[in-house]
C-alpha positions in Angstrom: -27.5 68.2 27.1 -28.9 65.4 29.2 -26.6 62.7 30.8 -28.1 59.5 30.0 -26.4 57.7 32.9 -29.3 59.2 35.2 -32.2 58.6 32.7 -35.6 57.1 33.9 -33.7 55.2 36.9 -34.3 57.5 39.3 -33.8 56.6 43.4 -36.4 55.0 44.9 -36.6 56.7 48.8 -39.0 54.1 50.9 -41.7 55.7 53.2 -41.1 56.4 56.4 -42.8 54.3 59.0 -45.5 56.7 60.5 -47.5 56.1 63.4 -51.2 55.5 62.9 -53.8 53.6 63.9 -54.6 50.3 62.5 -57.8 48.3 62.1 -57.7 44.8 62.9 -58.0 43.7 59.0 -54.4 46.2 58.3 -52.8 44.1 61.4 -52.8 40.6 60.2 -50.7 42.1 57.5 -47.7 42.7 59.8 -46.0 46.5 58.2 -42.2 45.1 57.8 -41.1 48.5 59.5 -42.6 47.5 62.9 -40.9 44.1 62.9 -37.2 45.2 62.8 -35.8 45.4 66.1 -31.5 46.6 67.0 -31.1 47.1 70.4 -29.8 51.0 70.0 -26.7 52.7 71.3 -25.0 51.5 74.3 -22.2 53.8 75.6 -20.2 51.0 76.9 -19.3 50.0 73.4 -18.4 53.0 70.9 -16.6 51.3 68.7 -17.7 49.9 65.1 -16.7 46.5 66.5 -19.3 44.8 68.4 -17.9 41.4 69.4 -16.9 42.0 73.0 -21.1 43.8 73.6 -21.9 40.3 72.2 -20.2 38.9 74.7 -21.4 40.9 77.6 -24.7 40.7 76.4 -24.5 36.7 76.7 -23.2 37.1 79.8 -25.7 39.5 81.3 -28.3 37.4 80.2 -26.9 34.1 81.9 -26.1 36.2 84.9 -29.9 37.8 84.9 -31.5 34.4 84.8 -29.1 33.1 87.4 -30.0 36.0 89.9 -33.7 36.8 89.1 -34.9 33.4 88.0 -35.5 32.0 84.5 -38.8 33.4 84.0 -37.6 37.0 84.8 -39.4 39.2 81.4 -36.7 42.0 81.6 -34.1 39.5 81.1 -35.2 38.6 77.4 -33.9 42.2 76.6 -30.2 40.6 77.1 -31.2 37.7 75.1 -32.7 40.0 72.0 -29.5 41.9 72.3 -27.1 39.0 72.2 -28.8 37.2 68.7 -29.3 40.4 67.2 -25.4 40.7 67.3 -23.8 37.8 68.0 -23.2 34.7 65.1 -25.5 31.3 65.3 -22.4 29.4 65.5 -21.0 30.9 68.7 -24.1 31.1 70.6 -24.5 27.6 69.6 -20.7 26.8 71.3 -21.4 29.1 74.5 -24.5 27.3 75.4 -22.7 23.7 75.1 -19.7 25.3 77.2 -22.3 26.6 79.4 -24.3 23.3 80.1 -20.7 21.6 80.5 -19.7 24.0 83.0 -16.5 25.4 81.1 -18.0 28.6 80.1 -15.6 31.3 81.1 -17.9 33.5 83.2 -17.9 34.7 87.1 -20.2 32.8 89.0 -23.0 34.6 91.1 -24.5 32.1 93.2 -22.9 28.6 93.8 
């Protein structure tokens, strides 16, 4: 007895992304594993629900530039973070509240 609803489709696993070296012909063809980037576990938020790390993230990164300058490398981490997980549309609305002054943040330096 064979149960056709397995049959030839069988599950595809993908390969795991393995670290080798690469020639310089194998890197113009980018491997898609290498180009994902999620900015990992952050104990601050637990919870399924990411909205309010979005918001810090935004926040964190404003706040970096504002204290270190706007040319500060270790504050593109923040920036990563916050459009990896927060929506187009309400990054789009926090930078026009921020260059109107009405984004509800604390200020750092005046």
């Amino acid at each position: 007895m064979s149960d056709s609803r397995i049959g030839p489709c069988k599950l595809k696993v993908p390969k795991p992304c393995g670290k080798k070296e690469i020639t310089e012909e194998e890197e113009a063809h980018v491997d898609p594993c290498k180009q994902f980037w999620h900015p990992g576990f952050d104990a601050r938020f637990p919870n399924m629900n990411q909205t309010r790390r979005c918001w810090q993230n935004y926040v964190d990164y404003l706040r970096c530039q504002e204290v270190l300058g706007e040319d500060h490398e270790p504050c593109e981490y923040f920036k990563k973070t916050y459009k990896f997980l927060c929506p187009g549309f309400w990054i789009e609305k926090w930078d026009d509240q921020v260059a109107n002054g009405i984004f509800p943040r604390p200020k750092y330096h005046d």
